[in-house]
GUNUMAR-913628 format. One record per residue (C-alpha): residue in three letters; x, y, z. Coordinates in steps of 0.25 Angstrom, whole numbers, padded with zeros to 4 digits, always signed. Layout:
alaXYZ ...
# end
This chain:
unk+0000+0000+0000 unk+0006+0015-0003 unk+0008+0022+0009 unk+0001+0033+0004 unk-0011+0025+0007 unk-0006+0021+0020 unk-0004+0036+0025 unk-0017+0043+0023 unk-0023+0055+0032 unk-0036+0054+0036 unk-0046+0065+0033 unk-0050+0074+0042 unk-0062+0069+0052 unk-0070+0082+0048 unk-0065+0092+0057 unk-0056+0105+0053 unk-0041+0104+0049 unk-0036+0108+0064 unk-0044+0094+0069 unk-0037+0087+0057 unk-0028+0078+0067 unk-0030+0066+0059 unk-0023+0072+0047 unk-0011+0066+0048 unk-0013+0053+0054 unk-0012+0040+0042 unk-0023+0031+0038 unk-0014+0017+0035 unk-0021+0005+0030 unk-0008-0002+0030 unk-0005-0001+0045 unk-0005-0016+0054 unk-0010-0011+0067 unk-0003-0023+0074 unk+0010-0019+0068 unk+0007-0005+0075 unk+0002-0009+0088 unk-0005-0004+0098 unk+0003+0010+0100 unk-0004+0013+0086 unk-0016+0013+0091 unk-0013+0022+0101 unk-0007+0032+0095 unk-0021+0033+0086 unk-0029+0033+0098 unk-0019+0045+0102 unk-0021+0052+0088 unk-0036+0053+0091 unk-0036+0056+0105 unk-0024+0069+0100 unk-0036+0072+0090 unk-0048+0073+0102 unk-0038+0082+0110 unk-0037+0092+0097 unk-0051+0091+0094 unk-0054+0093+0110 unk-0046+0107+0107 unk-0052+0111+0096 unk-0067+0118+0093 unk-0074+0108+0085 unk-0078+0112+0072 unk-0091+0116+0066 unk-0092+0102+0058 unk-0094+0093+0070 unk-0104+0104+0077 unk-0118+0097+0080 unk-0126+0101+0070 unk-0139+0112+0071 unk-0153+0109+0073 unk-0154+0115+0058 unk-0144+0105+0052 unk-0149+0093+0058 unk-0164+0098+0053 unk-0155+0100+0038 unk-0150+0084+0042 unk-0163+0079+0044 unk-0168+0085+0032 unk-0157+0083+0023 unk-0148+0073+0027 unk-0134+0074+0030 unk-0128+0066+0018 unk-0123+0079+0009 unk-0129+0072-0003 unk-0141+0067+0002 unk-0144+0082+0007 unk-0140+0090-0008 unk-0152+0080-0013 unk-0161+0082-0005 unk-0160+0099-0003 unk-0160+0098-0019 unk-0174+0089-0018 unk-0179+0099-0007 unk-0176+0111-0017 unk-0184+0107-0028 unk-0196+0101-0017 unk-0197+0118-0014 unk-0199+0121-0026 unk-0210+0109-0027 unk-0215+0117-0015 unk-0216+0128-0020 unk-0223+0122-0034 unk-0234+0117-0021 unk-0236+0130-0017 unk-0239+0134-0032 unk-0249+0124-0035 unk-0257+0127-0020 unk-0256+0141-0026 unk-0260+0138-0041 unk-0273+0129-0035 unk-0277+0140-0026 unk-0276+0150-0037 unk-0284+0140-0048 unk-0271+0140-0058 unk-0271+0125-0055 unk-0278+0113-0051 unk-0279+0111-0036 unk-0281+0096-0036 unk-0270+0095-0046 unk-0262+0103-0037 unk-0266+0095-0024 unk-0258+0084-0032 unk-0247+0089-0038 unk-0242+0094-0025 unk-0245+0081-0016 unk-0237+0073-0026 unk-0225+0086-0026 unk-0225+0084-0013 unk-0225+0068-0013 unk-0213+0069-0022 unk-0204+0079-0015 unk-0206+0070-0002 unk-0201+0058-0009 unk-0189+0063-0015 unk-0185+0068-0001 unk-0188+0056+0006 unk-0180+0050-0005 unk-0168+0059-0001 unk-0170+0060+0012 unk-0171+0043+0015 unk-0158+0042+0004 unk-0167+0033-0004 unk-0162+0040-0016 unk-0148+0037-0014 unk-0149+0024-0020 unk-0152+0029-0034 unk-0142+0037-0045 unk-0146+0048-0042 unk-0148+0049-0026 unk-0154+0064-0030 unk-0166+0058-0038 unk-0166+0069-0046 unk-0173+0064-0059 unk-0184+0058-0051 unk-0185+0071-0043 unk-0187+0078-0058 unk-0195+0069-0064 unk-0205+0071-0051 unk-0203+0087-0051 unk-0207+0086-0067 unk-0218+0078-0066 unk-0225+0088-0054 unk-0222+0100-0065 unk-0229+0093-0075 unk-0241+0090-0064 unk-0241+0105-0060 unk-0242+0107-0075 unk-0254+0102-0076 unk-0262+0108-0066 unk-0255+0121-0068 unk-0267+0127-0077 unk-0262+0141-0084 unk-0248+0140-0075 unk-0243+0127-0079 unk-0231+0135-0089 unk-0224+0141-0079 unk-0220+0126-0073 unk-0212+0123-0086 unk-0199+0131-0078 unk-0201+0121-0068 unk-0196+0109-0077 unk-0182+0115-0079 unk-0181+0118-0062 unk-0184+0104-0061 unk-0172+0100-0069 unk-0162+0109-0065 unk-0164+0104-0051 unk-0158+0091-0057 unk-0148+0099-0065 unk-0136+0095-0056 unk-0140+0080-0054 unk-0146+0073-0066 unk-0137+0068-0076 unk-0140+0068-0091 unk-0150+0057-0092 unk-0157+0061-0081 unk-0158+0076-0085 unk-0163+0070-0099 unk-0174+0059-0093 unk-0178+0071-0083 unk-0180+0081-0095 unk-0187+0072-0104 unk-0197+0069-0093 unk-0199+0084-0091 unk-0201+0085-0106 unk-0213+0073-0108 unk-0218+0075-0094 unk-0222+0091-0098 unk-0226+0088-0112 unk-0236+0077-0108 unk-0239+0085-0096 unk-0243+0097-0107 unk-0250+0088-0118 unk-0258+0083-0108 unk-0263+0095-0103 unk-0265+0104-0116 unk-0274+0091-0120 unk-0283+0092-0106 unk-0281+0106-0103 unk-0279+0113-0115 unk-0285+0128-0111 unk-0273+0127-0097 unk-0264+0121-0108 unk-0264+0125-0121 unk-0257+0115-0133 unk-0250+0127-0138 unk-0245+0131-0123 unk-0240+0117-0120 unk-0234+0117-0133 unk-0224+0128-0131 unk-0222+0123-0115 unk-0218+0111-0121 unk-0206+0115-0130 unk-0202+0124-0120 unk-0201+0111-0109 unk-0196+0104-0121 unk-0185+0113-0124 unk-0181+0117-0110 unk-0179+0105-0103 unk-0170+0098-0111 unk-0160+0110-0112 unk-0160+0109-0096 unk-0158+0092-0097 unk-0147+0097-0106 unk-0141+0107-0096 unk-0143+0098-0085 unk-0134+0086-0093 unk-0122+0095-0095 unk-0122+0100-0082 unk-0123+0087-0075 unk-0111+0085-0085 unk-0101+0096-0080 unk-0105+0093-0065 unk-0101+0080-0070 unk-0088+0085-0075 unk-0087+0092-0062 unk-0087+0081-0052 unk-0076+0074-0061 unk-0068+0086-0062 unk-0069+0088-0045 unk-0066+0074-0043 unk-0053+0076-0054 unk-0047+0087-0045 unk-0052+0079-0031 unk-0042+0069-0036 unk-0034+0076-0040 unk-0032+0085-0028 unk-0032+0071-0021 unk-0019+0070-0029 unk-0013+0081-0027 unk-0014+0082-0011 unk-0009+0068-0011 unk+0004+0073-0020 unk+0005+0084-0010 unk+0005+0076+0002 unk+0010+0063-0001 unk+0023+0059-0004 unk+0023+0051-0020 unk+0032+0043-0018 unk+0027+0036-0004 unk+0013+0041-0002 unk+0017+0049+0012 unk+0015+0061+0016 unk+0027+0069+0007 unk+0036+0081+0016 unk+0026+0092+0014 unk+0015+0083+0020 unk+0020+0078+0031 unk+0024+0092+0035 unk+0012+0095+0035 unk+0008+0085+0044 unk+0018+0086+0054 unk+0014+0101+0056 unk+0001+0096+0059 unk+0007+0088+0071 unk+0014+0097+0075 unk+0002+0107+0077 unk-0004+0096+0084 unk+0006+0093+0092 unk+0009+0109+0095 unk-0006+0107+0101 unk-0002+0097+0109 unk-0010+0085+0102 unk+0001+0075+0099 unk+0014+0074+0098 unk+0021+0068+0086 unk+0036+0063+0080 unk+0043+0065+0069 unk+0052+0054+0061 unk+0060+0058+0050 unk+0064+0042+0043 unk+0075+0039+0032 unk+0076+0026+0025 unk+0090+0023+0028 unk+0100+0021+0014 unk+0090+0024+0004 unk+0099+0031-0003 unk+0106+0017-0003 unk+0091+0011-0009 unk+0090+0021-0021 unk+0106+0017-0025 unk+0104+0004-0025 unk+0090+0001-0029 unk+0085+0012-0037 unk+0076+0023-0034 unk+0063+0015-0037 unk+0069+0004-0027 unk+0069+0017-0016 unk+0058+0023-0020 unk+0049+0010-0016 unk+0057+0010-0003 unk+0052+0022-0001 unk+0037+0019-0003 unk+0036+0005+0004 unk+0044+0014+0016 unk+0033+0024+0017 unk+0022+0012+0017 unk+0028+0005+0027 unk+0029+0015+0035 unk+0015+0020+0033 unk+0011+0008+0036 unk+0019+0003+0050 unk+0018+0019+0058 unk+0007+0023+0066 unk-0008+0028+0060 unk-0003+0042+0066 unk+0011+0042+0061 unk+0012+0051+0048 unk+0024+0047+0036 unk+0028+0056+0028 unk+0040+0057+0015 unk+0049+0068+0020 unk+0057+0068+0009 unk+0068+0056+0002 unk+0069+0042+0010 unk+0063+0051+0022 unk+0051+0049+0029 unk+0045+0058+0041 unk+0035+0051+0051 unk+0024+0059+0062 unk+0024+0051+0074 unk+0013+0054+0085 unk+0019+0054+0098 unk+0009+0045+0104 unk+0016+0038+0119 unk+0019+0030+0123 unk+0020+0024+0107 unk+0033+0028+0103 unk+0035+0037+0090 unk+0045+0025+0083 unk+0036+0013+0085 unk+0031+0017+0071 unk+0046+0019+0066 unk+0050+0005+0072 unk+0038-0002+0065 unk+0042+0006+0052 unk+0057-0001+0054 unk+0052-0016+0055 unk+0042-0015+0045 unk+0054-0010+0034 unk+0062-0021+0039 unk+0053-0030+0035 unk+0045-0026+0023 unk+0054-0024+0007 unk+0053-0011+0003 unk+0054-0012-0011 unk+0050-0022-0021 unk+0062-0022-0030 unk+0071-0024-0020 unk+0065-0034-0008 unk+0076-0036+0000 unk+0078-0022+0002 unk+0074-0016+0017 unk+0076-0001+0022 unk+0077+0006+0035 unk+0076+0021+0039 unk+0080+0028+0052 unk+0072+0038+0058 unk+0072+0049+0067 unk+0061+0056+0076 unk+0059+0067+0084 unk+0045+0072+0092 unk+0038+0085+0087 unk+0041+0095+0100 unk+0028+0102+0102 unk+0030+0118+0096 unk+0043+0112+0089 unk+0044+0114+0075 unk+0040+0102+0064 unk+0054+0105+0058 unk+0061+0104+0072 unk+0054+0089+0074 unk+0059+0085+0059 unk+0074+0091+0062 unk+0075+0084+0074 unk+0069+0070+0067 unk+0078+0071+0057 unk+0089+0072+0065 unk+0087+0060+0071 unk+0085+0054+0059 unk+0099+0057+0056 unk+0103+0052+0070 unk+0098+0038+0065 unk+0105+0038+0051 unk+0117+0042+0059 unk+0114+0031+0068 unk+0114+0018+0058 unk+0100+0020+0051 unk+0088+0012+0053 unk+0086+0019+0067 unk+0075+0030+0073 unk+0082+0041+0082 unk+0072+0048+0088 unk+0077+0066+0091 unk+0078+0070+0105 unk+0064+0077+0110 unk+0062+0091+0106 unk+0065+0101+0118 unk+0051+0105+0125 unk+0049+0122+0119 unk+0050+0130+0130 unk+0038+0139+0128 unk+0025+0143+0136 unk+0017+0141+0125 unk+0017+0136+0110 unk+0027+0144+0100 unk+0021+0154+0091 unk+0014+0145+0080 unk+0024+0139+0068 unk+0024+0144+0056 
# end
């Protein structure tokens, strides 16, 4: 397995950057808790209870605030899934204006320009309609179609009440031809091109009969010669708004590929910029990063941590003898094996060559060079490369504990001289610096640039 899918951060749990505390730590599939033992575990359960005390610290933020009496109303009325709650305020907007066509025909059969019994009807079944589709919402019935908005059937419902009011509309009934185009530019957005053309041609054959029918029964509220010219006009409008409706769905379409083009791509480019090419670790600028996170922590008194700057001893000696390729797989099994045998909160980075640099929490009574140790056996045992089996590498490391105020440059000095201490020493060792002196100051330095 790459190592770069054995060090993976974890996303943030949802609050704001500040409470990111988890940022850092590694999620590693290829880790063997017996192989780590029990210390492991407490170091974890040390990690989350470093995480409460910050959060006991802090304000929490507005996303974790009970919610009001109006948003649980909105929750009860809407749901909480995102999607589930666009459909059904875009169903609730067109039920207003269904609303206020109700009002209309109460109005229209009080002032004789319709036909009260007619209208008794039209609104009952209105009404029985717009109740279904929100119980259909509502419950998540209609999540087991393709189309979880039910759009086409809410059209074809909403045309077949404009033909109804057509009918019993008397001298009035023209002005409900503008309401055929509202209907479909509320699906304007949803529908795809067959659905836009089937809902179109139903609007066309469902009015057209709708007007035959009606010059032939009532011929003095619908003249032949008036039904003639509302037809072409239904006829010729509609389908020019299927037509807009198809290529707008098409360049949303584009759209949404586009977006998830650059997603990826910006998926790419933040792991170029974090992760190290060749091994899949954090690179230098990364693991800076990450360091003076600890460090901030650790200034506010959260968790203490290590540094350990590694070599692979004689690589030099690898790339002369065996080739570049031959080192540069060295290089990657090293950086999987040691993602794989350190602790869950223990961070790895590529500092730079044959050079890694490791972030230790200092957890007691575990000791920071257990994970080291393990590191050691396992390179004893394991080939790290392919082309040549035999071949076995060690590195010497050196550590030093991060002093609280210190400087982040001060702890990687200090580590890297012990480093050198353990080359100077015979290789294949861990040296750890002396402690850093305690700051003599009442208070914390001013802030570091």
């Amino acid at each position: 397995m790459p190592a770069c899918q054995a060090q993976k951060p974890l996303r943030s749990i949802g609050l704001t950057e500040d409470f990111n505390f988890f940022a850092p730590i590694r999620v590693n599939p290829c880790i063997n808790p017996e192989q780590q033992g029990f210390n492991d575990y407490i170091a974890l359960g040390f990690h989350i209870f470093a995480l409460g005390v910050e959060l006991s610290s802090s304000a929490l933020p507005s996303a974790v605030r009970p919610a009001s009496g109006w948003e649980r109303l909105l929750d009860l009325v809407l749901t909480k899934d995102p999607k589930q709650r666009l459909r059904i305020t875009r169903s609730l907007m067109s039920a207003s204006m269904f609303v206020i066509s109700v009002g209309l025909i109460v109005y229209g059969s009080i002032v004789g320009l319709m036909k009260p019994q007619g209208g008794a009807i039209l609104s009952g079944l209105i009404a029985i309609s717009c109740t279904g589709f929100y119980v259909a919402l509502r419950s998540g019935w209609n999540q087991r179609f393709s189309d979880p908005s039910l759009t086409l059937p809410q059209i074809v419902a909403a045309l077949t009440w404009i033909c109804g009011a057509y009918v019993i509309t008397y001298e009035g009934h023209g002005g409900l031809l503008i309401l055929l185009g509202l209907v479909l530019v509320f699906g304007i957005f949803n529908m795809n091109a067959q659905r836009a053309k089937l809902s179109t041609l139903y609007a066309v054959l469902a009015m057209g009969l709708t007007m035959v029918l009606m010059a032939n029964i009532d011929p003095q509220h619908y003249p032949a010669r008036v039904e003639w010219m509302h037809f072409v006009f239904v006829a010729t409008v509609m389908p020019m708004i299927s037509q807009l409706s198809t290529q707008l769905n098409s360049m949303r379409s584009k759209l949404k590929d586009q977006k998830k083009d650059l997603e990826l791509a910006l998926e790419r480019i933040q792991e170029l910029a974090t992760r190290d090419e060749l091994t899949g670790l954090f690179n230098r600028r990364q693991i800076l990063q990450v360091l003076g996170e600890h460090a901030a922590r650790c200034d506010r008194g959260v968790v203490k941590f290590w540094v350990a700057v590694l070599d692979l001893d004689h690589f030099k000696r690898i790339n002369d003898t065996w080739g570049h390729g031959v080192g540069d797989e060295v290089l990657r099994s090293f950086a999987q094996m040691a993602a794989g045998v350190l602790r869950e909160t223990d961070v790895i980075g590529r500092w730079g060559g044959e050079e890694f640099l490791v972030i230790m929490l200092s957890v007691p009574p575990h000791d920071p060079l257990a994970g080291l140790h393990r590191l050691r056996s396992k390179l004893a045992e394991a080939p790290v490369s392919q082309a040549v089996p035999e071949l076995r590498v060690t590195f010497s490391a050196g550590l030093a504990a991060y002093g609280e105020y210190s400087e982040v440059k001060d702890a990687i000095e200090r580590a890297d001289r012990a480093l050198y201490q353990a080359k100077a020493e015979g290789r294949n060792r861990l040296v750890m610096a002396p402690d850093v002196p305690p700051v003599a100051t009442a208070g914390p330095p001013p802030r570091r640039q």
